[in-house]
The first five atom37 places (N, CA, C, CB, O) and aatype in JSON, in Angstrom:
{
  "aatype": [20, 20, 20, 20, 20, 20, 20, 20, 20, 20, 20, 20, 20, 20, 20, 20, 20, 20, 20, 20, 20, 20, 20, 20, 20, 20, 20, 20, 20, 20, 20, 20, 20, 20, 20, 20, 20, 20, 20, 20, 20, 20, 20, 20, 20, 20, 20, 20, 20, 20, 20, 20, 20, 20, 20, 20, 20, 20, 20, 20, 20, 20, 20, 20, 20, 20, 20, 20, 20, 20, 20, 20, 20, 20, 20, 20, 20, 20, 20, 20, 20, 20, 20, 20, 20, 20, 20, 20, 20, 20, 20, 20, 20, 20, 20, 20, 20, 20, 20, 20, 20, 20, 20, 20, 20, 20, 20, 20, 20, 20, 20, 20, 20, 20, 20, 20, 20, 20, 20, 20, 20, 20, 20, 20, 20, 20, 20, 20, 20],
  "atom_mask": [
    [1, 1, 1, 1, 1],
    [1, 1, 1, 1, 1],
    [1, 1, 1, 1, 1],
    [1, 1, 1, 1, 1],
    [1, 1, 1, 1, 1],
    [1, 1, 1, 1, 1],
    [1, 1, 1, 1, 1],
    [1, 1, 1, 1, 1],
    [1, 1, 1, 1, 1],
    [1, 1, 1, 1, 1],
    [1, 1, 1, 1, 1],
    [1, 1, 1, 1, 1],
    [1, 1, 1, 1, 1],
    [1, 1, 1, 1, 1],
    [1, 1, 1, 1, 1],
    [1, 1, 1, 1, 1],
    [1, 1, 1, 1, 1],
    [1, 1, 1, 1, 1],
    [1, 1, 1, 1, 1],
    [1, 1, 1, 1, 1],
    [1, 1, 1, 1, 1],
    [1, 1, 1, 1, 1],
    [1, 1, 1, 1, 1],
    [1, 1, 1, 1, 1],
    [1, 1, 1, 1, 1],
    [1, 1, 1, 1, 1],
    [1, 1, 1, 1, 1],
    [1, 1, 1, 1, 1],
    [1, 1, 1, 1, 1],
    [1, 1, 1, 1, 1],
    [1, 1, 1, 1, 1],
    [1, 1, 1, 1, 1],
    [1, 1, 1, 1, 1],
    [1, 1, 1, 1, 1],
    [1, 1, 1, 1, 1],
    [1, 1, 1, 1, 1],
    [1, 1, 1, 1, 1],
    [1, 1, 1, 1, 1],
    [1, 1, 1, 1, 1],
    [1, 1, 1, 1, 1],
    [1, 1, 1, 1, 1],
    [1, 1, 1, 1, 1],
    [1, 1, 1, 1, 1],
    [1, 1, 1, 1, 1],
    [1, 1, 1, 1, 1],
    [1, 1, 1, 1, 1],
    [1, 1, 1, 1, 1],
    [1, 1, 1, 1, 1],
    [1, 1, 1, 1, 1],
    [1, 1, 1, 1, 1],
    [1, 1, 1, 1, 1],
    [1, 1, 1, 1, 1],
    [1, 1, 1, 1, 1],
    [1, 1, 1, 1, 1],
    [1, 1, 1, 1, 1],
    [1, 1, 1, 1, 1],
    [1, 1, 1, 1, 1],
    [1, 1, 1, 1, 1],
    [1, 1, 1, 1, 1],
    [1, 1, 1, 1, 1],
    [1, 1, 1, 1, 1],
    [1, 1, 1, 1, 1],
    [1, 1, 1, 1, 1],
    [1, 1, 1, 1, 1],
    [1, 1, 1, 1, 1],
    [1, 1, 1, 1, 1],
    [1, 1, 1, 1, 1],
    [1, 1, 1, 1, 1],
    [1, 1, 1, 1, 1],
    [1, 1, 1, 1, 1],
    [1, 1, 1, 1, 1],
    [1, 1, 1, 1, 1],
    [1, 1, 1, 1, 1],
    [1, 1, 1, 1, 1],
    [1, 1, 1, 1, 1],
    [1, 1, 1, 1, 1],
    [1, 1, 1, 1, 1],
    [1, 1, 1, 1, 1],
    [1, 1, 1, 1, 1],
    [1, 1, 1, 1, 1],
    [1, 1, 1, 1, 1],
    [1, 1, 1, 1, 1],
    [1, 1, 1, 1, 1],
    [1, 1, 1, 1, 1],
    [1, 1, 1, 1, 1],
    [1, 1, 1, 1, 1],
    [1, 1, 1, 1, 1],
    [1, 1, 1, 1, 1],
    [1, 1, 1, 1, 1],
    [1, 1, 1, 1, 1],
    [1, 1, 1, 1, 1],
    [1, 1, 1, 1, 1],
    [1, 1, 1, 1, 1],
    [1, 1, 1, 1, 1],
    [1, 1, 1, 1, 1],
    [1, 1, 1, 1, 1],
    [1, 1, 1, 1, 1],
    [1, 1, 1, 1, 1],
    [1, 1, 1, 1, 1],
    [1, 1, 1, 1, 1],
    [1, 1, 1, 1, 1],
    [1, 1, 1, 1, 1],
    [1, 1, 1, 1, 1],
    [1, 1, 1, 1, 1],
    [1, 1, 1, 1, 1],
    [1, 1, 1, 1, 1],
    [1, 1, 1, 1, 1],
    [1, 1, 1, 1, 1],
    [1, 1, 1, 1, 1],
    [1, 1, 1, 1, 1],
    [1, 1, 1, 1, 1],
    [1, 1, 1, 1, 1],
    [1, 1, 1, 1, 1],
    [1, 1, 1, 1, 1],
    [1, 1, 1, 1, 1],
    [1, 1, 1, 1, 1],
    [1, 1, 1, 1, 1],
    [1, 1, 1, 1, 1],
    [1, 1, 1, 1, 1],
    [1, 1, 1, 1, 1],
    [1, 1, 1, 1, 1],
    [1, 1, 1, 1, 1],
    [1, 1, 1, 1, 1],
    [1, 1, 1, 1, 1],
    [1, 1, 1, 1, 1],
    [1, 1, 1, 1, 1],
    [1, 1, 1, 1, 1],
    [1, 1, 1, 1, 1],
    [1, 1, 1, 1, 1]
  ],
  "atom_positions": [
    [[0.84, -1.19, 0.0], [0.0, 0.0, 0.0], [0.88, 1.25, 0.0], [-0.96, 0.0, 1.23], [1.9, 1.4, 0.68]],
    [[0.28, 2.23, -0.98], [1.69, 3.18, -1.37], [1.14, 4.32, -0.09], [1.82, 4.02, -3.52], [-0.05, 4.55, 0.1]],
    [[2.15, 4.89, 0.62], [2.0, 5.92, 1.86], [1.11, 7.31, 1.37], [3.69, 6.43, 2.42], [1.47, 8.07, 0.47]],
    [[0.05, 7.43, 2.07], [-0.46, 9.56, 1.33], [0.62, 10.38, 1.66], [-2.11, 10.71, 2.32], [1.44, 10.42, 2.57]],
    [[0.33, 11.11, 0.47], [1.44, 12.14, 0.66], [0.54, 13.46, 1.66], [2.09, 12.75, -1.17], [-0.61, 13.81, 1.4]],
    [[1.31, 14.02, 2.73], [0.89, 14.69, 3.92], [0.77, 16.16, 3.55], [1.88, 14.46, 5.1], [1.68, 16.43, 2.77]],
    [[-0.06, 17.28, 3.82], [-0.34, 18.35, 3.84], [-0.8, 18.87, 4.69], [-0.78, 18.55, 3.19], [-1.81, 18.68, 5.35]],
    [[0.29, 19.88, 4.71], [-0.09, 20.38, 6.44], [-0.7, 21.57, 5.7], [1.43, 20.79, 7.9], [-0.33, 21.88, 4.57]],
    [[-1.82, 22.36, 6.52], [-3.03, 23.69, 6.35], [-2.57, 24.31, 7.42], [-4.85, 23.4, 6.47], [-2.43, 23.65, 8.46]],
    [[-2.27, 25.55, 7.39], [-1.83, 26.39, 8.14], [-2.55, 27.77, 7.99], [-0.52, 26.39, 7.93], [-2.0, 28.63, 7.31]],
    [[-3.94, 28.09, 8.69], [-4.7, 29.14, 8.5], [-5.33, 29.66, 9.86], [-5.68, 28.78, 7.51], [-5.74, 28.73, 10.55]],
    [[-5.48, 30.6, 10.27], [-6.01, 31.13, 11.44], [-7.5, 31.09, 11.47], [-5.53, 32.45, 11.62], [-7.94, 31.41, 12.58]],
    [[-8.66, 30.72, 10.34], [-9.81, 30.78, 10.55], [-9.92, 29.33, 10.2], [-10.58, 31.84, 9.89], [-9.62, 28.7, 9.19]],
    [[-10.73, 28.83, 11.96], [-11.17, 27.39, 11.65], [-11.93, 26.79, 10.51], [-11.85, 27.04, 12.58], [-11.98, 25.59, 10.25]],
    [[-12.73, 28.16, 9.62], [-13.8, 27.69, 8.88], [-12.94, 27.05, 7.76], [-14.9, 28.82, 8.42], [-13.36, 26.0, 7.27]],
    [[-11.97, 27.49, 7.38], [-11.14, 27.34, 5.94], [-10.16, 26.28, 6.41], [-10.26, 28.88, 5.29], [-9.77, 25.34, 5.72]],
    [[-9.77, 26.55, 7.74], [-9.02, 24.77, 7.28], [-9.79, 23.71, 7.35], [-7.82, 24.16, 8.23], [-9.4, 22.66, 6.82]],
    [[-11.06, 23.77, 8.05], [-11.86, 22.55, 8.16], [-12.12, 22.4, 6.58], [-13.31, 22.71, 9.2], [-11.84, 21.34, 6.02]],
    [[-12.62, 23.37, 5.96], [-13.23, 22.77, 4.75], [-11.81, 22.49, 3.63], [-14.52, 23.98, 4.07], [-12.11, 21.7, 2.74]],
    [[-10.69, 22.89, 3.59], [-9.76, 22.76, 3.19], [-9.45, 21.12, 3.97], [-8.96, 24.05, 3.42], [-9.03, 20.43, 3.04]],
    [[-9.48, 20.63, 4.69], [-8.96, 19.05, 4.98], [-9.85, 18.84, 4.34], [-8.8, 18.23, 6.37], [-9.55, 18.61, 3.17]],
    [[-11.11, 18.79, 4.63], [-12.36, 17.58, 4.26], [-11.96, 17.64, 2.71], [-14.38, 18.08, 4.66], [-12.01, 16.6, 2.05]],
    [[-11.58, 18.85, 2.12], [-11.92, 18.77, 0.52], [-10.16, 17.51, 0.4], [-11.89, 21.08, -0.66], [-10.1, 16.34, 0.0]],
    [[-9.38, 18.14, 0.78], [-8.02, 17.35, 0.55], [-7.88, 15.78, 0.83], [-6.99, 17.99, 1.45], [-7.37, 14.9, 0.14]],
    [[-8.48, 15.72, 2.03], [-8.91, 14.6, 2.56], [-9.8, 13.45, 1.48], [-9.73, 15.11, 3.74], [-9.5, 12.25, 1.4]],
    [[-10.87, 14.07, 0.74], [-11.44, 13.74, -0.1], [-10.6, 13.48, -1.43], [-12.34, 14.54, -0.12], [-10.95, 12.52, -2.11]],
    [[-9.64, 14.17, -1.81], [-8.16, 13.97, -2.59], [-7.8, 12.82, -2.33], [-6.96, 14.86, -2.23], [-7.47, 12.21, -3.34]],
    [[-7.71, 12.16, -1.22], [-7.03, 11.36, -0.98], [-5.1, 11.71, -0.01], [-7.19, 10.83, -2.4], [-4.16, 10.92, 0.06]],
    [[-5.18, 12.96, 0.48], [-4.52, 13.33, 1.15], [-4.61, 12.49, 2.5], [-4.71, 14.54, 1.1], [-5.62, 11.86, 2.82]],
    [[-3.08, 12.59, 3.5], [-3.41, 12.71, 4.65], [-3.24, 14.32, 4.88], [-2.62, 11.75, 5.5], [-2.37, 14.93, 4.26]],
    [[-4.15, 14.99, 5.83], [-3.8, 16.14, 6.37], [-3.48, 17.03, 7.81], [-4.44, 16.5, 5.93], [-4.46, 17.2, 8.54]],
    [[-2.99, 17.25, 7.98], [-3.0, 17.96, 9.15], [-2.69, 19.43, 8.75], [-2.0, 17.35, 10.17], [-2.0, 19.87, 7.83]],
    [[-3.75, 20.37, 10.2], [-3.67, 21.37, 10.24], [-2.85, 22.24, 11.56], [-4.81, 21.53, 9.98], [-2.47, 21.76, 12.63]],
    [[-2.73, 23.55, 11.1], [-2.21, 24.76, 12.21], [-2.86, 25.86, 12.16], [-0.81, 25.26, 12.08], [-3.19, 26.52, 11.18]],
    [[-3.07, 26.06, 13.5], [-3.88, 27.44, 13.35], [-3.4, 28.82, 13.7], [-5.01, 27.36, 14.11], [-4.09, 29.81, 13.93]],
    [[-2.1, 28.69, 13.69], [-1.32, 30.01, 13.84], [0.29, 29.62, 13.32], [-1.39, 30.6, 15.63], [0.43, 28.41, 13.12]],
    [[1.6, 30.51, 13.05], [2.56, 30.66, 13.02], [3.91, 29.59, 13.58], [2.35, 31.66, 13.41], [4.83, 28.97, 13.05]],
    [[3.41, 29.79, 14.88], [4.39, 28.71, 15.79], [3.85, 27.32, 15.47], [4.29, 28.95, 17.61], [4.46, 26.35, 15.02]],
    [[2.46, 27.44, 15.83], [1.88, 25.75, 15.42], [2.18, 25.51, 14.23], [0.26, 25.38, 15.47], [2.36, 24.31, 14.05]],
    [[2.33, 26.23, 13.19], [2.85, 25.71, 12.03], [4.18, 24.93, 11.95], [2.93, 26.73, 11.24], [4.38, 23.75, 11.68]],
    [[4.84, 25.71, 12.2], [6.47, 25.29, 12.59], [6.78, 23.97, 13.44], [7.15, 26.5, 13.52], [7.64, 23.13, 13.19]],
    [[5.99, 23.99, 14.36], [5.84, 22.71, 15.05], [5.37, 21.44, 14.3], [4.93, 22.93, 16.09], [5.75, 20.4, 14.84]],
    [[4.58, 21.28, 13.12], [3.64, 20.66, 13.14], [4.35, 20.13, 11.78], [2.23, 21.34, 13.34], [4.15, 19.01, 11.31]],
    [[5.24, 21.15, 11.21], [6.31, 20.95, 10.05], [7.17, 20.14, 10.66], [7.06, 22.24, 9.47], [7.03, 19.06, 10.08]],
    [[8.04, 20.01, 11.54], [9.41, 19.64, 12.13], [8.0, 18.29, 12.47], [10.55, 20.92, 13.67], [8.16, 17.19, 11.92]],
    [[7.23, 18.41, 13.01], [6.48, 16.62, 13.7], [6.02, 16.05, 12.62], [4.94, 16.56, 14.9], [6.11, 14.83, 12.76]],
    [[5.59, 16.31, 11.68], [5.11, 15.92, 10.79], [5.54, 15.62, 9.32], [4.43, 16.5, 10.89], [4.78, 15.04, 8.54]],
    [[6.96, 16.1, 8.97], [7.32, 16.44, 7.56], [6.6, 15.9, 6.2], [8.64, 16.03, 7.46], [6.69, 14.93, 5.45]],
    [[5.65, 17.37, 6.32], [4.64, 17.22, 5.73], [5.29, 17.28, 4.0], [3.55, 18.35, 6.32], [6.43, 17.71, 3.88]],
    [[4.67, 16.93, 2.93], [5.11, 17.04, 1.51], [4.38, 18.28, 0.92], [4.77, 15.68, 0.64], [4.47, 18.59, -0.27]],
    [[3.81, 18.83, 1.63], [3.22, 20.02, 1.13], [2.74, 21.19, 2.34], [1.96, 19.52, 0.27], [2.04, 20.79, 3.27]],
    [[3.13, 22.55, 2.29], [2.2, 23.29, 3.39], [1.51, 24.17, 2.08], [3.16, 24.38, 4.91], [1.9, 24.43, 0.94]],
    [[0.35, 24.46, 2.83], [-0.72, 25.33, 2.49], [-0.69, 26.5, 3.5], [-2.1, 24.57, 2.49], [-1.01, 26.46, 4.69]],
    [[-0.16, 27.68, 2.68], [0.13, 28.62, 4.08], [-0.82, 29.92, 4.25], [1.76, 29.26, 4.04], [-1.09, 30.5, 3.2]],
    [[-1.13, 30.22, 4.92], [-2.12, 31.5, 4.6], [-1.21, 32.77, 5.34], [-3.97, 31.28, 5.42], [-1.04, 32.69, 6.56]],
    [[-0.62, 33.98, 4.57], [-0.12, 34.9, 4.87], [-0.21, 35.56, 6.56], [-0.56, 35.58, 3.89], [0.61, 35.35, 7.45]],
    [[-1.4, 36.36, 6.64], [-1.92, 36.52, 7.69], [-2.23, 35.51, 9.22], [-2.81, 36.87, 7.11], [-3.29, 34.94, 9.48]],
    [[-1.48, 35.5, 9.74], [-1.85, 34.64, 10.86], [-1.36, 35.22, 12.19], [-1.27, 33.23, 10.65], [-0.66, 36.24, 12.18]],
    [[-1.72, 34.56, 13.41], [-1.41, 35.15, 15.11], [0.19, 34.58, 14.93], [-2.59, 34.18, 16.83], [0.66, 33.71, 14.19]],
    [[0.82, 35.53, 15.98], [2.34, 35.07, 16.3], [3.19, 34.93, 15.38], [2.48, 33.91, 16.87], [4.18, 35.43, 15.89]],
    [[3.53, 34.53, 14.18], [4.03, 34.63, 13.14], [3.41, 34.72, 11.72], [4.67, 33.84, 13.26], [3.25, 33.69, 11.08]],
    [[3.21, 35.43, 11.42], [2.8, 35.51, 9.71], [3.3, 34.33, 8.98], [3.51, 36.88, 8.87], [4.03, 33.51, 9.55]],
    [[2.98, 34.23, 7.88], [3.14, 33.52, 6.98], [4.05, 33.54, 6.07], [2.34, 33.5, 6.58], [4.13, 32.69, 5.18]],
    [[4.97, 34.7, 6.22], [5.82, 34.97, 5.17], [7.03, 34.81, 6.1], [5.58, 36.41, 4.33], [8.11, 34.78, 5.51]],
    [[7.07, 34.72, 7.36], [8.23, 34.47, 8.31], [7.91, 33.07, 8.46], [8.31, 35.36, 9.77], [8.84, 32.44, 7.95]],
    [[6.98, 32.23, 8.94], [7.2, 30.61, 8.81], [7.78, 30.43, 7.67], [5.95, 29.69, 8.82], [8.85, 29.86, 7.9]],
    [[7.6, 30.67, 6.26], [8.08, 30.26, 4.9], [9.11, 30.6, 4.94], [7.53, 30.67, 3.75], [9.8, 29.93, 4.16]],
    [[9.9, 31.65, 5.69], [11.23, 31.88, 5.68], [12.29, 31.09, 6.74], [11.27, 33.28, 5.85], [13.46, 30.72, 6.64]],
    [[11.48, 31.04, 7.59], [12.05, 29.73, 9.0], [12.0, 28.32, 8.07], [10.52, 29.48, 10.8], [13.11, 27.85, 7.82]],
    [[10.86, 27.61, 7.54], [10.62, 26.22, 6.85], [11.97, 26.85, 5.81], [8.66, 25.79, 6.02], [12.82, 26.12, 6.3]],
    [[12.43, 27.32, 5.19], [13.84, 27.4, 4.21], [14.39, 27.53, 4.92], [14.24, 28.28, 3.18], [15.01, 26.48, 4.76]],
    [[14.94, 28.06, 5.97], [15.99, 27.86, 6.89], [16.26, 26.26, 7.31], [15.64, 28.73, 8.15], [17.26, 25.61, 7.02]],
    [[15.39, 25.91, 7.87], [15.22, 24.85, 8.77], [15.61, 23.29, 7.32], [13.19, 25.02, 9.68], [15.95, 22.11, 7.43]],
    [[15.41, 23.91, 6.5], [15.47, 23.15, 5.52], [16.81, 22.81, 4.55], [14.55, 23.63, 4.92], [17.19, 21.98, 3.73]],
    [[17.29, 24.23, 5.33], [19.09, 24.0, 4.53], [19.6, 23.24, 5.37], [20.31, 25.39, 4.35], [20.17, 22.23, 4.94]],
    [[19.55, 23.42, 6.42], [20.06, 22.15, 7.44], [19.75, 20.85, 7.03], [19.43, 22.19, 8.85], [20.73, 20.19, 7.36]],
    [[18.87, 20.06, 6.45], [18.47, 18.88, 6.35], [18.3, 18.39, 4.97], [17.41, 18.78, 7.04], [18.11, 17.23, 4.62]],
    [[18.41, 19.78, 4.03], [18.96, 19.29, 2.62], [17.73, 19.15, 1.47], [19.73, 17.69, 2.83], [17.86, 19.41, 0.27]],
    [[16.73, 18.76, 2.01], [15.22, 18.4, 1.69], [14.69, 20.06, 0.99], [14.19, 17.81, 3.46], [15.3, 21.12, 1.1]],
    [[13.35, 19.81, 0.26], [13.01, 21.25, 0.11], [11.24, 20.75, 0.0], [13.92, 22.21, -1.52], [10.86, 19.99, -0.89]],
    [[10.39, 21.26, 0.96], [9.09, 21.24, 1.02], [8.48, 21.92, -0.26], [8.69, 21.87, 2.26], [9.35, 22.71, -0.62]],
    [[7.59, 21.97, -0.99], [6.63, 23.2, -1.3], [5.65, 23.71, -0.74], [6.11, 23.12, -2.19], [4.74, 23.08, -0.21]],
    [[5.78, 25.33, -0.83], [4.89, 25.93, -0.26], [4.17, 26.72, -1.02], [5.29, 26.47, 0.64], [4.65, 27.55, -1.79]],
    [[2.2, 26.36, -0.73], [1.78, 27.25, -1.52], [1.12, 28.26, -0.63], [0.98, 26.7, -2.54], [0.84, 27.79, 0.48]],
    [[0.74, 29.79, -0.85], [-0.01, 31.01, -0.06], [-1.05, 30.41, -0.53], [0.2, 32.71, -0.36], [-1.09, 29.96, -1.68]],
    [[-1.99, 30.33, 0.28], [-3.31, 30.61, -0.17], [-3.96, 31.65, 0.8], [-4.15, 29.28, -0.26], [-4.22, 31.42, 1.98]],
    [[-4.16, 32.67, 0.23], [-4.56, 34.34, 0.99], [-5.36, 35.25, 0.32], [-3.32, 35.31, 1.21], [-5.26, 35.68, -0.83]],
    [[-6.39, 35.52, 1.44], [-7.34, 36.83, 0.86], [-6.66, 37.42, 0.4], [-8.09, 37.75, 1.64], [-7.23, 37.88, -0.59]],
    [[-5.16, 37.95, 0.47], [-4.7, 39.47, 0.47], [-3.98, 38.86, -1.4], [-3.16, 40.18, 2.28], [-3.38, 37.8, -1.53]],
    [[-4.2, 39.57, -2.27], [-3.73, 39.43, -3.56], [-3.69, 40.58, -4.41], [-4.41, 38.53, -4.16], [-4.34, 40.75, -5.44]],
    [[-2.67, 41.56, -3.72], [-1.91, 42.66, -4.41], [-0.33, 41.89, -4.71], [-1.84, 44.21, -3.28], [0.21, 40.94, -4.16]],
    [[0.14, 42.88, -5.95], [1.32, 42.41, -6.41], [2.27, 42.45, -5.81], [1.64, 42.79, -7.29], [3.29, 41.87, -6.19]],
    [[2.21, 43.35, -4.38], [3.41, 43.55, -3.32], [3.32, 42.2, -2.55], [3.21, 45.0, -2.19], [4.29, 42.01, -1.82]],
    [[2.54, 41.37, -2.55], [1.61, 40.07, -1.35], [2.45, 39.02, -2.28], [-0.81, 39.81, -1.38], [3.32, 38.29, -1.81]],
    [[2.04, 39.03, -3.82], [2.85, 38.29, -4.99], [4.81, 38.22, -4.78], [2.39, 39.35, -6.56], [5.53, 37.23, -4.66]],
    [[5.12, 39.47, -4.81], [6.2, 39.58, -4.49], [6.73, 38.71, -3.5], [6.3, 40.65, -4.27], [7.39, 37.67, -3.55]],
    [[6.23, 39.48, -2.48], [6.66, 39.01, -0.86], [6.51, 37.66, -0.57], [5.79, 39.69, 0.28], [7.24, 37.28, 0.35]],
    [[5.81, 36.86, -1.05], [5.25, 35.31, -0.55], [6.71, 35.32, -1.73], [3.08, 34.39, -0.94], [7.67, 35.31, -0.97]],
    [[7.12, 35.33, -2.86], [7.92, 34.55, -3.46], [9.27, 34.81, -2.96], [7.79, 34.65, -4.8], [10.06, 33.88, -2.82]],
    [[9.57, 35.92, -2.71], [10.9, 36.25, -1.87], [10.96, 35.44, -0.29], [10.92, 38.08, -1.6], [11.88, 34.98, 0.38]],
    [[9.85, 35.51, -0.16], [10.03, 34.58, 1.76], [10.22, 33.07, 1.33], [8.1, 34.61, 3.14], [10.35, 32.22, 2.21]],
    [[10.26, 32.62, -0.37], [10.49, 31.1, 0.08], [9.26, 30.67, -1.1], [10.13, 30.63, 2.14], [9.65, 30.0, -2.06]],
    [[8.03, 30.98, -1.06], [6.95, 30.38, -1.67], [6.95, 29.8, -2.67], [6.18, 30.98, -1.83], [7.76, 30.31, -3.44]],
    [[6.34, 28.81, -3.16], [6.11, 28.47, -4.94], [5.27, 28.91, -5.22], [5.9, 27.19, -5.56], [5.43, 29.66, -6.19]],
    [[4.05, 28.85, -4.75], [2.79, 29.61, -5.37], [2.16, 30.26, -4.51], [1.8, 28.84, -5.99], [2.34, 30.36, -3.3]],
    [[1.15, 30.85, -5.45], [-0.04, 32.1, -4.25], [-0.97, 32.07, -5.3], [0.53, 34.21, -3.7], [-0.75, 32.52, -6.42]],
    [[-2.15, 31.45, -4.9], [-3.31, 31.42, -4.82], [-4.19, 32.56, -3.82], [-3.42, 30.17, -4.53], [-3.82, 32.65, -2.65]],
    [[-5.49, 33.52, -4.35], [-6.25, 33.96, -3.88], [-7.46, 33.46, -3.89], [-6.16, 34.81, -4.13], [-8.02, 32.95, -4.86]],
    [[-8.17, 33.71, -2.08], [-9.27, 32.77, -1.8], [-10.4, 33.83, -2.2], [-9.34, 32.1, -0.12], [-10.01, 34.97, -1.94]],
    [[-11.44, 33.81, -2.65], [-11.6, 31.93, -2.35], [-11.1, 30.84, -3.45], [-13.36, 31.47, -2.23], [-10.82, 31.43, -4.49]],
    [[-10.96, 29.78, -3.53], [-10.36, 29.31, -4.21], [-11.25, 27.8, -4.52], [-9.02, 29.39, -3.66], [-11.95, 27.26, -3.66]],
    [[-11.04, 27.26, -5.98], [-12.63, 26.36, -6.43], [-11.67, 24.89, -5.98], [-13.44, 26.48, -8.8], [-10.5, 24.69, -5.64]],
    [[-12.71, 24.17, -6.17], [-11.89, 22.49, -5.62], [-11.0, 22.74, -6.95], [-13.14, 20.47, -5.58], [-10.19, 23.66, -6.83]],
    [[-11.0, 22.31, -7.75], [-10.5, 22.14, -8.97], [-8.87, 22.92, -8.93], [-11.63, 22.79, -10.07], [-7.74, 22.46, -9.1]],
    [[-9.48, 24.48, -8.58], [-8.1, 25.41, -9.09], [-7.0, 24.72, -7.8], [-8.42, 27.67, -8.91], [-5.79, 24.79, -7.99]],
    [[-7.58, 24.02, -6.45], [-7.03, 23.32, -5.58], [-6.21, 22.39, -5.44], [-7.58, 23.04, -5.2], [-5.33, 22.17, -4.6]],
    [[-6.67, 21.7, -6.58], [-6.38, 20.15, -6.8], [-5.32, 20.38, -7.67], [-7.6, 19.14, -7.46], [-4.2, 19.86, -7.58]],
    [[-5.82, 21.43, -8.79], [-4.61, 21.56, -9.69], [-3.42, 22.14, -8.89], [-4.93, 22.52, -10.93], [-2.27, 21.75, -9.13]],
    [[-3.63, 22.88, -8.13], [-2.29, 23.68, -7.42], [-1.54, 22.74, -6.51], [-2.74, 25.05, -6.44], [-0.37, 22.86, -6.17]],
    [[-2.3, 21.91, -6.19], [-1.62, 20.92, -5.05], [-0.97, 19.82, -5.83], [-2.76, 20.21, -3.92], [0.18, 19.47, -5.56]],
    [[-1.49, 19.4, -6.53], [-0.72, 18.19, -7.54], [0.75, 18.76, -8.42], [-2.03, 17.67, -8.94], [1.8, 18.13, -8.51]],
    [[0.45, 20.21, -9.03], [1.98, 20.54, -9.2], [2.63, 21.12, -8.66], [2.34, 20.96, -9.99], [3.72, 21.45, -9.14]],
    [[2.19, 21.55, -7.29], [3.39, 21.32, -6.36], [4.06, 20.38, -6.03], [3.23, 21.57, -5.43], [5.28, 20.43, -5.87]],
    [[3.17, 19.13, -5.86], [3.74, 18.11, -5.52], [4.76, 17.24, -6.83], [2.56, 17.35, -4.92], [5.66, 16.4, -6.82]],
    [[4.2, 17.81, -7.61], [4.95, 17.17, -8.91], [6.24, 17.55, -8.74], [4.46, 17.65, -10.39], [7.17, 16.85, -9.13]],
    [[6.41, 18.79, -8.1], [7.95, 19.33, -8.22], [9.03, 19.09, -6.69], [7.78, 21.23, -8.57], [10.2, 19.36, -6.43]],
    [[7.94, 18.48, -5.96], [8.94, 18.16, -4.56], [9.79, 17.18, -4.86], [8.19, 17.65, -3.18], [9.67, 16.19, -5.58]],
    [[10.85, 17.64, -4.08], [12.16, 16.85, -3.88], [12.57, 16.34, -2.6], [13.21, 17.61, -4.24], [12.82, 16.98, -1.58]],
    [[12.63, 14.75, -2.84], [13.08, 14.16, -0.74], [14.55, 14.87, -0.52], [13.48, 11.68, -0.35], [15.14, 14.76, 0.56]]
  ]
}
C-alpha cells in the first residue's frame, strides 16, 4: 500500500481549514492542520509534511516568516518542502513578498476544488526528498 502524501493547512480561521482538509482529505490526502505561526512550525518539524498550504496573515508569526524559518530549517536537512499562499490578500506587493520569503505559489481565496487540486498536484509534482 503506497503511503499519502501529507499536507499540512496552516490558517487562522477554523472555517477554511476545516473545509480545506475535508476537501483534501477527499483527494485522498493525509492532512494535518495549524492554526497560527508557531503551530505551524511545530507541526512541520512533527510531521514532515510534503506540502504546506500557508495562509499569509496569521497570530504570532505571519506567513511569510514561517516560509522563511521552513527554508531555513530546511538547509540544514537538505530536503526542500513546497509551499503554496493561499490568501485573501492578492496585491502584487503580497505576490512579491510570498515569493521572496520562500513560496512556490499564491493562490487567492476563495479558491474552487479544482483550481485546488490543480495547485496541489503541481506542487507536488515538483517536490524533492
Amino acid at each position: 500500500m503506497a503511503t499519502r502524501r501529507k499536507i499540512l493547512v496552516a490558517d487562522d480561521d477554523p472555517s477554511i481549514r476545516e473545509i480545506l482538509a475535508i476537501q483534501l482529505t477527499r483527494l485522498g490526502y493525509e492532512v494535518h492542520v495549524a492554526a497560527d505561526g508557531q503551530e505551524t512550525l511545530e507541526a512541520y518539524e512533527a510531521e514532515k509534511p510534503d506540502l504546506v498550504i500557508l495562509d499569509v496573515m496569521m497570530p504570532l508569526l505571519d506567513g511569510l516568516r514561517v516560509c522563511r524559518k521552513i527554508r531555513a530549517l530546511e538547509k540544514k536537512s537538505g530536503g526542500r518542502v513546497p509551499v503554496l499562499f493561499l490568501t485573501a490578500r492578492d496585491t502584487r506587493h503580497d505576490k512579491t513578498s510570498a515569493a521572496l520569503s520562500g513560496g512556490d505559489d499564491f493562490v487567492a481565496k476563495p479558491v474552487s476544488l479544482q483550481d485546488l487540486r490543480e495547485r496541489v498536484e503541481l506542487a507536488l509534482g515538483k517536490a524533492r526528498p
